[in-house]
C-alpha positions as CSV (number, residue, x, y, z in Angstrom):
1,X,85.6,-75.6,1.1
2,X,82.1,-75.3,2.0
3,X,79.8,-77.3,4.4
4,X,75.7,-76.7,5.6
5,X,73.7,-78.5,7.6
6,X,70.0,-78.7,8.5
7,X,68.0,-78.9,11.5
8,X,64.1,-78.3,12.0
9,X,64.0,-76.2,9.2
10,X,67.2,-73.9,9.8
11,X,70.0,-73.7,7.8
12,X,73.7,-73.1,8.8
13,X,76.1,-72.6,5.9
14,X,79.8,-71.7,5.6
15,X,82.4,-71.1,3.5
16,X,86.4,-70.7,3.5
17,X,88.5,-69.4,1.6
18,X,92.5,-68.8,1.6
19,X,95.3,-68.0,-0.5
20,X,98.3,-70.6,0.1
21,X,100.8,-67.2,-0.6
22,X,100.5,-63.9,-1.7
23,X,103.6,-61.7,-2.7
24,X,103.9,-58.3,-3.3
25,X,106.9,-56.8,-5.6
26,X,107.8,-60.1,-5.7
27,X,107.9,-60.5,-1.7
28,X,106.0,-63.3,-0.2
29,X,103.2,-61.5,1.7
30,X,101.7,-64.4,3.2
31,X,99.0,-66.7,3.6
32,X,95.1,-65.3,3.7
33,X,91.9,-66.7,5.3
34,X,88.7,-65.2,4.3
35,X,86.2,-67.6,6.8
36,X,82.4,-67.2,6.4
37,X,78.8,-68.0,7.3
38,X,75.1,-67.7,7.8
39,X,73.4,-69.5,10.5
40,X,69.9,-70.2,11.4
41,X,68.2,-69.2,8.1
42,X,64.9,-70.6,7.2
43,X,65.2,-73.0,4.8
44,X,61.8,-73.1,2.8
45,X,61.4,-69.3,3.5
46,X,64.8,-68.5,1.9
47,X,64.3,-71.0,-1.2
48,X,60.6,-69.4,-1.8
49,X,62.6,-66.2,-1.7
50,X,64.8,-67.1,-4.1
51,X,62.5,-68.7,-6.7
52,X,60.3,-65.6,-6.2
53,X,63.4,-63.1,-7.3
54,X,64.1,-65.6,-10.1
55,X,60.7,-64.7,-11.9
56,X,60.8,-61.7,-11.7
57,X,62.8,-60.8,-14.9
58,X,61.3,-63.4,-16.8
59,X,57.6,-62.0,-17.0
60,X,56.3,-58.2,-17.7
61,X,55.2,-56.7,-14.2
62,X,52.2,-54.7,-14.4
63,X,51.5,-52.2,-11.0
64,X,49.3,-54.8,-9.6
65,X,51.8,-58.1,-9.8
66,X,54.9,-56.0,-8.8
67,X,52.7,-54.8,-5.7
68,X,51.8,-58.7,-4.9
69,X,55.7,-59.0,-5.7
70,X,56.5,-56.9,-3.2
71,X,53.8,-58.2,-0.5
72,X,55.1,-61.6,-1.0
73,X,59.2,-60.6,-0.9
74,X,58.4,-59.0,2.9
75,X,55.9,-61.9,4.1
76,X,59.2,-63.9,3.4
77,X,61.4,-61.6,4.9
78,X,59.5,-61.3,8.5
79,X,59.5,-65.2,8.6
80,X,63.4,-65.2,7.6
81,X,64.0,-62.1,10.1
82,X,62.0,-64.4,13.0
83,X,64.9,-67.3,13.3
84,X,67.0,-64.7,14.0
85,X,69.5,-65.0,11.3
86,X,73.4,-64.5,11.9
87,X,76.1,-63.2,9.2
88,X,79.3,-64.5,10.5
89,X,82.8,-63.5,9.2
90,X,84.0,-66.2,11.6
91,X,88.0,-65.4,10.6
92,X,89.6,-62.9,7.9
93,X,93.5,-63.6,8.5
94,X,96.7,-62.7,7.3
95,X,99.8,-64.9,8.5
96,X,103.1,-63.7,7.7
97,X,106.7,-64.5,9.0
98,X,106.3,-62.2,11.5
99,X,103.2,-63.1,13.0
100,X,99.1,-62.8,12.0
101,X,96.5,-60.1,11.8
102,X,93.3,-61.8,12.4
103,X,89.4,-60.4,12.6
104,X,85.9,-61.6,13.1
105,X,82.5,-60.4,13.6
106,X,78.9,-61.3,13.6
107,X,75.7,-59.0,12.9
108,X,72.6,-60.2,14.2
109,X,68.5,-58.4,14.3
110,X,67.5,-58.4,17.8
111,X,64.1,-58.3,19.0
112,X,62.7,-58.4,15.0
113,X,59.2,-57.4,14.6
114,X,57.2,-57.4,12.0
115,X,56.1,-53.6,11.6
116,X,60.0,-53.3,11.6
117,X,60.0,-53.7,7.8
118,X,57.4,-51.3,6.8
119,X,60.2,-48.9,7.5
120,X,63.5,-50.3,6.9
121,X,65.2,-47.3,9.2
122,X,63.3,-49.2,12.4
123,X,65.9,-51.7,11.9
124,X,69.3,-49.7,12.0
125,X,68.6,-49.7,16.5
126,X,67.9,-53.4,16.6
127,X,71.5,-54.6,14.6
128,X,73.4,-55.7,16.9
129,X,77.3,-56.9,15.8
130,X,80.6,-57.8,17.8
131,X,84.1,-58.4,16.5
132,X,87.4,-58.7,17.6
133,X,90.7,-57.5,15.7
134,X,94.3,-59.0,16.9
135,X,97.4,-57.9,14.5
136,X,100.9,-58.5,15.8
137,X,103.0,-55.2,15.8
138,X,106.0,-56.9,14.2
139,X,103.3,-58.0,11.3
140,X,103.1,-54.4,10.5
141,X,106.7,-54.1,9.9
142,X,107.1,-56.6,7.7
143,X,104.1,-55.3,5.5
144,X,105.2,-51.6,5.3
145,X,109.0,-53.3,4.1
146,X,107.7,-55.2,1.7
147,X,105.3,-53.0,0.4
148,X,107.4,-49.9,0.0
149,X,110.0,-50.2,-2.0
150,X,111.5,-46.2,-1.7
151,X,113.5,-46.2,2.2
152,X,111.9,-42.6,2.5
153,X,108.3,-44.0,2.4
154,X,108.8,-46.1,4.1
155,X,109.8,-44.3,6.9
156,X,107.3,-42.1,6.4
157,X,104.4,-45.1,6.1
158,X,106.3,-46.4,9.6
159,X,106.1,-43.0,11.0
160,X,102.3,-42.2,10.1
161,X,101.6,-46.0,11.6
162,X,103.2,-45.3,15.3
163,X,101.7,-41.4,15.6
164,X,98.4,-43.1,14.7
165,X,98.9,-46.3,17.0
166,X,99.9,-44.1,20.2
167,X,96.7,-41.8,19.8
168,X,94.3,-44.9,19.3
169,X,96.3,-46.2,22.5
170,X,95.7,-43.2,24.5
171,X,92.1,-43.1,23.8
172,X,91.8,-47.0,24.8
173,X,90.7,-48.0,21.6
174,X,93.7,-50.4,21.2
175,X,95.1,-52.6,24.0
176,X,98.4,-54.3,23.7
177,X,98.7,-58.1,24.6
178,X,102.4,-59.3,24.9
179,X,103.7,-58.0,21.0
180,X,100.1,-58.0,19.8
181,X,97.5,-55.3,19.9
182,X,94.2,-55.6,20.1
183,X,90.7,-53.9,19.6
184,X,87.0,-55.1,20.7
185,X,84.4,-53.8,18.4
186,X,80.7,-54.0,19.5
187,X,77.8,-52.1,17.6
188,X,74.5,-51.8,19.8
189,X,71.1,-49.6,19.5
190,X,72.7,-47.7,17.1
191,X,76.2,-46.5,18.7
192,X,79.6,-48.1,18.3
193,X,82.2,-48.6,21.4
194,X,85.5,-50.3,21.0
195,X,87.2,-51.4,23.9
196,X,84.2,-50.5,25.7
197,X,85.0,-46.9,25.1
198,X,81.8,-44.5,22.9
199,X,83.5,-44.0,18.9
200,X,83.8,-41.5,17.7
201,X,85.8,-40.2,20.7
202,X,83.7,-37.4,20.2
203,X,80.8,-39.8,21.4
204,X,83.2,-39.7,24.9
205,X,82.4,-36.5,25.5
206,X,79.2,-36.2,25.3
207,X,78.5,-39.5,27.4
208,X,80.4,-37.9,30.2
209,X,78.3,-35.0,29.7
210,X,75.6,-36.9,30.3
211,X,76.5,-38.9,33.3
212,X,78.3,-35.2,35.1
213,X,76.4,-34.2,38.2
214,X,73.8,-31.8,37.5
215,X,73.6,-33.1,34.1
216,X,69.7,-33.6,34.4
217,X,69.0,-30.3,35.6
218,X,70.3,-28.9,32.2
């Protein structure tokens, strides 16, 4: 199903998806949600953007148009950047009998400014993005069981998944929450931190570095 609406000239659109059941070696897996939108886009901008991209394969481009081509794609793009656009994956689920992994996320421009698209590398600092992952453990069970067919791997699938669990738990990147665990995910002026926590966990160290006594005098 899908569904937009309009107000003073912004657009909000979404789109969901699912899958009633999904099997796997002839194992229901369960049901998927794939959830998505794009908010506050400017609706003349992005249609003039779009009938602009639609001519250009139908005429010969000579250096001069495909300059004007290009001129005209950016002026667009700065007045689509200054609503501050969002991409939303508002929900990305998997419910099995066992329980539900579910994610979403949003990725945003923050303080856009024009000059900002003369070199597309000025934008990387001023993404900003946040999501949340939830998975019940006992989810992961089920998967790895109906999904391996050999006993040996899947012990060894089992195995790999607990080692790797209890390290991402020490470091703090994953938080438990009755049977389910959890992770936050926020990306901001160009570093990553889950769980509040600097990733890579090298990216730990070197913020404690940073923030030691006597670190300025280095």
């Amino acid at each position: 199903s899908s569904d937009s609406t309009l107000k003073n000239d912004l657009i909000d659109m979404s789109l969901k998806m699912g899958i009633d059941q999904l099997q796997a070696n002839k194992k229901d897996i369960g049901a998927i949600h794939y959830d998505y939108s794009l908010k506050r886009l400017h609706a003349p901008s992005v249609q003039k953007f779009y009938d602009t991209l639609l001519k250009v394969d139908s005429n010969a481009k000579g250096p001069e148009q495909v300059l004007a081509l290009q001129k005209s794609l950016k002026e667009l793009g700065m007045e689509i950047l200054k609503h501050d656009p969002v991409l939303a994956l508002d929900r990305l689920s998997l419910t099995g009998k066992n329980g539900e992994f579910k994610a979403s996320a949003d990725v945003k421009v923050v303080n856009f400014q024009a000059e900002d698209l003369e070199n597309p590398m000025l934008l990387l600092p001023k993404l900003e993005s946040k999501g949340q992952v939830n998975i019940a453990e006992a989810l992961v069970q089920e998967l790895i069981e109906n999904t391996q067919t050999d006993p040996n791997a899947r012990g060894m699938a089992m195995s790999m998944f607990n080692m790797q669990l209890a390290n991402l738990e020490t470091q703090g990147y994953v938080k438990r929450e009755g049977k389910n665990l959890q992770s936050q995910l926020l990306w901001s002026k160009g570093k990553l931190s889950i769980n509040g926590k600097p990733y890579p966990p090298s990216a730990v160290a070197v913020a404690e570095e940073a923030a030691a006594p006597g670190a300025q005098a280095k």
